[in-house]
C-alpha positions in Angstrom: -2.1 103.6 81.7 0.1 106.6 81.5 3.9 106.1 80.5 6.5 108.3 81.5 9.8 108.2 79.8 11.6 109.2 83.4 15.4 109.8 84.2 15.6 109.3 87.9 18.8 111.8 88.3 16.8 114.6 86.6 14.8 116.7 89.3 12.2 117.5 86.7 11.3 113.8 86.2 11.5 112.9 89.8 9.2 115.7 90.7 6.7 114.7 87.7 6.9 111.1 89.2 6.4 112.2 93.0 2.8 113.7 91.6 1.9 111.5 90.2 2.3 109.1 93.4 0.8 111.6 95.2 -2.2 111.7 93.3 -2.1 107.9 93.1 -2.0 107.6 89.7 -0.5 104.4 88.1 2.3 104.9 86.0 4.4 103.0 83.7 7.9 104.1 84.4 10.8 104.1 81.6 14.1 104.4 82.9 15.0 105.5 79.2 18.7 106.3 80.7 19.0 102.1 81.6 16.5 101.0 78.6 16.9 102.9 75.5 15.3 104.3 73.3 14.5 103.2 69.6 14.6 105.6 66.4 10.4 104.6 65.8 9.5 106.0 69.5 11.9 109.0 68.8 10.6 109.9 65.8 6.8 109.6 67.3 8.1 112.2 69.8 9.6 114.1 67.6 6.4 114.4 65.3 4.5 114.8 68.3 6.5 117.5 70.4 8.7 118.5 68.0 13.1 117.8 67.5 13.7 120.9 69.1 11.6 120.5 72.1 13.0 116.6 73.0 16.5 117.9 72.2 19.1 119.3 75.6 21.1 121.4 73.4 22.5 122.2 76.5 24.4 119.1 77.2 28.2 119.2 76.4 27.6 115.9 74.3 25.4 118.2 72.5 28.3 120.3 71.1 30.8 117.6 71.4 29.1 115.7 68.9 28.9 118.8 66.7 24.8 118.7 66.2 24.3 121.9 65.7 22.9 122.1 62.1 22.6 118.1 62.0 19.7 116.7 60.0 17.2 115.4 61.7 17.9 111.8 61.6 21.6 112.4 62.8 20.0 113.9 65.9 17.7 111.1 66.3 20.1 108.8 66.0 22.7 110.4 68.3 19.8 111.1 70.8 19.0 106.8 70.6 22.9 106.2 71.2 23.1 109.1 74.2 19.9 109.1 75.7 20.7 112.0 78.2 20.5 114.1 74.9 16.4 113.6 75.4 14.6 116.6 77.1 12.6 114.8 80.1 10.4 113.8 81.0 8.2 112.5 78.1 4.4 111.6 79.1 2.6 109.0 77.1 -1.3 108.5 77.8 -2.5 106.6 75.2 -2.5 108.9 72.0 -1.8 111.8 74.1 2.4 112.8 74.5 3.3 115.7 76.8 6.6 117.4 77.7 6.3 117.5 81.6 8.0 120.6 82.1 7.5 122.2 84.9 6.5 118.7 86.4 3.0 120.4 87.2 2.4 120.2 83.4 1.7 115.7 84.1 -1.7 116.8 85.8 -3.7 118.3 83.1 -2.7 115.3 81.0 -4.1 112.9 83.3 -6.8 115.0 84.8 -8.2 115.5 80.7 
């Protein structure tokens, strides 16, 4: 079953979400913003997708917390204590991870 690591105030993830309803595809949804997220599932996605692409440099916590230049665990754990610092939303279909941006991006994971 796919997993999507969704924040439901992000119009990206909602969009990603709403096709995959559409499509009636079941989905695992992670409200990461409620849940969390540990340092071992960051680190998979960073590996996978890369720091720089799970990272909102554009987010004033970004800057506030001075991360430009961190190390990489410093972002990974600042990211696990702010999880709005995590670029969204995060597909997971079994050992396949995507970036869903644009949203469209969540059907040619699932349609592989």
């Amino acid at each position: 079953m796919l997993t999507l690591y969704h924040n439901p105030r992000c119009s990206k993830s909602r969009a990603c979400l709403k096709l995959l309803q559409d499509a009636s595809i079941p989905v695992n949804i992670v409200d990461y913003i409620r849940e969390g997220l540990s340092l071992t599932l960051l680190k998979r996605f960073a590996d996978t997708l890369s720091l720089e692409a799970i990272l909102r440099k554009n987010e004033a916590l970004y800057k506030e917390l001075n991360l430009e230049g961190a190390d990489n665990k410093t972002i990974l754990e600042a990211i696990a204590a702010h999880p709005q610092l995590m670029q969204r939303p995060i597909a997971v279909l079994g050992e396949e991870m995507i970036l869903a941006r644009p949203p469209e991006k969540i059907l040619e994971l699932v349609n592989e």
